[in-house]
N, C-alpha and C positions, 0 to 999 in steps of 0.2 A: 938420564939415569940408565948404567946398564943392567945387565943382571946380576955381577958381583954386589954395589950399592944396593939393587932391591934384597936381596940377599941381608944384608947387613941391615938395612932400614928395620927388616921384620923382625932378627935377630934381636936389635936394640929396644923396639917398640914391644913387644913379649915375652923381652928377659931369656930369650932362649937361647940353648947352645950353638956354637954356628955349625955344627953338621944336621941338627936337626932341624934348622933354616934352609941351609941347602936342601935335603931331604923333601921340604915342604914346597918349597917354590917349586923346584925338580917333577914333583908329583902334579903339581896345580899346569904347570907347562906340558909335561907329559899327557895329563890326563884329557887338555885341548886336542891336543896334537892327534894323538885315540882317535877322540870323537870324532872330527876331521875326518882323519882316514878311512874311518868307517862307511863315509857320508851321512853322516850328525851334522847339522847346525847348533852352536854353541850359545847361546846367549845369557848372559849375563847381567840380572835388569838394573836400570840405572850406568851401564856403560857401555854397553855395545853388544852386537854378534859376529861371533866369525863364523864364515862360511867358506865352500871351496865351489868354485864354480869353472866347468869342462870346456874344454877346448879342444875344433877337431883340428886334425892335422892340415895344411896346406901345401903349396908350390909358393916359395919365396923365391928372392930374388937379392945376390950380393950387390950392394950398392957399390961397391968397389969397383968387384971385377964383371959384375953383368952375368955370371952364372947361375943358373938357377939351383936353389935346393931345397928339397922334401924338408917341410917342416912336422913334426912328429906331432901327433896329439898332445896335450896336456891340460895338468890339474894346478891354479894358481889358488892362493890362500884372500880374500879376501875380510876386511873389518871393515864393520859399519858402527859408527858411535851413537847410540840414545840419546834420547831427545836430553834427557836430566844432565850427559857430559856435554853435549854443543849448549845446553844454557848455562854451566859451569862455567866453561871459556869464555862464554860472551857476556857474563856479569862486569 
């Protein structure tokens, strides 16, 4: 499912207009994303949390060509699923 079908799934399931669908997913995405950025942990019970967790910079190395390059710090996005989704999938 991408985000156009969830889109339409919610549209169909509450009768609602589709830009006020779009509008809603849009805010529910956005509103993660926020938190996130802020340095919020999100959790949502019965499905999971997402978190972002830091990363410092390094000295890489091109597997190619053998050169080395400064790898810059960074922030990746991580999810963890609830215990209530991993028993969902494994029923």
């Amino acid at each position: 499912m991408n985000k156009g079908e969830l889109i339409k799934a919610v549209g169909e399931k509450y009768n609602l207009d589709h830009e006020f669908a779009v509008d809603f997913i849009n805010l529910f995405f956005d509103s993660i994303k926020q938190a996130l950025n802020n340095g919020d942990r999100v959790e949502v019970r019965g499905f999971g949390s997402f978190a972002v967790k830091e990363y410092d910079g390094y000295t890489g190395r091109n597997p190619k060509t053998g050169i080395t390059v400064e790898i810059k710090p960074k922030k990746l996005p991580f999810f963890k699923p609830g215990k209530d989704f991993k028993e969902y999938l494994n029923k």
